[in-house]
C-alpha positions in Angstrom: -21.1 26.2 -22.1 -22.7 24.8 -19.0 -24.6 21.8 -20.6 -21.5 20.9 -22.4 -19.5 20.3 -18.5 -22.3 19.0 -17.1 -22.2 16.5 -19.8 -18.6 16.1 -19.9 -19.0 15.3 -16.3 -21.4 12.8 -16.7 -19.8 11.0 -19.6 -16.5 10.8 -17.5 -18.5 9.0 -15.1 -18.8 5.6 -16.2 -15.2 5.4 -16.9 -14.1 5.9 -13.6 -15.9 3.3 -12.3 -14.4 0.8 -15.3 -11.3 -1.3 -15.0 -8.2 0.0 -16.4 -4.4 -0.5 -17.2 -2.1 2.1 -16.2 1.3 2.3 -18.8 3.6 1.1 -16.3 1.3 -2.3 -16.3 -0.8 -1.5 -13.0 -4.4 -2.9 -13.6 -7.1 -0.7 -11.7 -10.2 -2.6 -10.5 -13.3 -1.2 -11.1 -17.0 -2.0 -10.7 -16.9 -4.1 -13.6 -14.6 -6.6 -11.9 -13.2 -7.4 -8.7 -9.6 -9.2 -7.3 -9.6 -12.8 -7.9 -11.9 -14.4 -4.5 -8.6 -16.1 -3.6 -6.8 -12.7 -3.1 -10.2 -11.1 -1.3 -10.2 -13.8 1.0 -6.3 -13.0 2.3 -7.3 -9.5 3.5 -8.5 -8.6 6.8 -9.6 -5.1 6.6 -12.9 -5.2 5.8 -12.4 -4.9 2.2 -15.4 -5.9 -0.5 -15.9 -5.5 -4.3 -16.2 -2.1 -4.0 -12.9 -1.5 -2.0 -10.4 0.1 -4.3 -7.7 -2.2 -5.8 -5.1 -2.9 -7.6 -2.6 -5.6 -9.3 0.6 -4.5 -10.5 3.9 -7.0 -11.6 6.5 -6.9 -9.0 9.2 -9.1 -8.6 8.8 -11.9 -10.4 4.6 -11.6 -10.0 2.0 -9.4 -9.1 1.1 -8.1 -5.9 -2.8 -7.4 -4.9 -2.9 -4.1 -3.5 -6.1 -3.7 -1.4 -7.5 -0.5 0.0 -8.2 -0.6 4.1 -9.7 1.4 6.3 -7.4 4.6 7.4 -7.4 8.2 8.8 -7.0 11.5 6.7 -2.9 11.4 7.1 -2.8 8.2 5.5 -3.7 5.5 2.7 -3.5 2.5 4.0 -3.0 -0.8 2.1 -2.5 -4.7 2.6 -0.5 -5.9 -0.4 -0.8 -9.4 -1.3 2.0 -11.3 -3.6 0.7 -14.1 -6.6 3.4 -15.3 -8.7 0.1 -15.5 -11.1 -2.0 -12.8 -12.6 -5.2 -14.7 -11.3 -4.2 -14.7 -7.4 -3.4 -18.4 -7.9 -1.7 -19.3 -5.2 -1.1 -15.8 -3.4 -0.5 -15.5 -0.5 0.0 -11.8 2.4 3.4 -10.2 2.4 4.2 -9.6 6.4 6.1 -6.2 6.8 8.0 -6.5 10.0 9.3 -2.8 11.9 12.0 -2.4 13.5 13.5 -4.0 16.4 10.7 -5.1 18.3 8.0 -2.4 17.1 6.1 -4.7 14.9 2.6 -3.6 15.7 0.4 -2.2 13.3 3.4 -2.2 10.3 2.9 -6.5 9.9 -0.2 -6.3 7.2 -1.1 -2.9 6.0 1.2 0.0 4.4 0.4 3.2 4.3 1.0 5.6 1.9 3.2 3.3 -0.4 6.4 3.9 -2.8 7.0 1.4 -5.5 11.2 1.0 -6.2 10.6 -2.1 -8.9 14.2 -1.6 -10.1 15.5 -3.0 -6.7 12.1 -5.2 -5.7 11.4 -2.7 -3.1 8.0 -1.1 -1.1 8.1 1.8 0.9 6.3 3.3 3.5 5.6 6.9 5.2 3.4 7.1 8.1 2.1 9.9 9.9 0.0 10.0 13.0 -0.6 13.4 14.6 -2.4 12.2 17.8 -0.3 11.4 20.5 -2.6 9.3 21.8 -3.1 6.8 19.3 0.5 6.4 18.4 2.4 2.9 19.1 5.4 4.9 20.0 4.1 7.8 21.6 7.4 10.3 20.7 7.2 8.9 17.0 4.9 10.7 14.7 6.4 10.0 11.1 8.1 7.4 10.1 9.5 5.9 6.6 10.6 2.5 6.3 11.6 0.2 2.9 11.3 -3.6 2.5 13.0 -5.5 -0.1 10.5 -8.8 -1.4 13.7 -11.6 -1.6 13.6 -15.5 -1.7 11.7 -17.9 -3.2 8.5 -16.2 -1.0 9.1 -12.8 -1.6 9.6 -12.5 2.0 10.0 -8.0 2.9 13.3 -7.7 4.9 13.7 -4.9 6.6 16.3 -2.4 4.6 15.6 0.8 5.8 13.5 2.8 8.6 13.7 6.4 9.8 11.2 8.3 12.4 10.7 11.7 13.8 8.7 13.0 16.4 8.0 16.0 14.1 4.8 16.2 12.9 6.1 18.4 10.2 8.4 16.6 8.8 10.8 19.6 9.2 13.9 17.8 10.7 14.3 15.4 13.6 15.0 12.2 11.9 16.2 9.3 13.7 17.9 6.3 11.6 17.0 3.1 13.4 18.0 0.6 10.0 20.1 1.4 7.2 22.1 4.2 6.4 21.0 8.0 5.0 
């Protein structure tokens, strides 16, 4: 019984590291093959042909969803828009915050919700540490960009915070409505 899962294991093994397509038409890179150099070479996270990524249709294209460096609260992402499959012509979707809080939300995500239906992209951040926090009182936050225009350009449609860690209550509105 014991060779049989350790052979299991093993023979489940090369697949993960193989490129796949999920039902819902999201490719998964794998070691096999990497985002198109034109899509790599948009990102500015330190990202390489090992990075995890993806490519999903979204709006009228695809975006480039690259994996970037991040803390154990969060997975952090820059997503990068192609009206092509290749990457041809694609180019980084900017995520502006809220008012003038528009550090560290301009190029990378974290923890990302897909609303297709509506051409939306969501967000939840959470950042424990006081210390490290652009808005020290703020420790979660949610916000949701719709891609319009010919650029699929996010717009700002919704953003909520709390300074509870726990998500228990607390929630602030600062854009949009509940």
């Amino acid at each position: 019984m014991q060779r049989a899962a350790i052979f299991l294991a093993a023979s489940l093994i090369p697949l993960a590291a193989a490129a796949m397509q999920l039902e819902d038409g999201t490719y998964l890179y794998g070691d096999d093959e990497t985002p198109p150099e034109q899509v790599m070479a948009l990102q500015d996270c330190a990202a390489n042909e090992r990075t995890p990524a993806s490519r999903r249709p979204f709006a009228g294209g695809y975006i480039f969803a690259i994996k970037c460096a991040s803390n154990q609260e969060n997975y952090v992402e820059t997503l990068i828009f192609s009206e092509h499959e290749d990457g041809a012509g694609a180019w980084l979707l900017l995520f502006p915050g809220p008012g003038d809080r528009r550090d560290g939300f301009e190029e990378l995500l974290s923890n990302i919700r897909w609303y297709p239906d509506k051409n939306e992209i969501g967000t939840i951040a959470v950042d424990s540490d006081p210390d490290s926090r652009p808005t020290p009182s703020v420790c979660r936050s949610e916000g949701r960009w719709r891609l319009e225009g010919e650029k699929r350009e996010p717009v700002l449609v919704f953003w909520r915070e709390t300074s509870d860690c726990g998500s228990n209550g607390g929630w602030t509105v600062i854009v949009g409505e509940r």
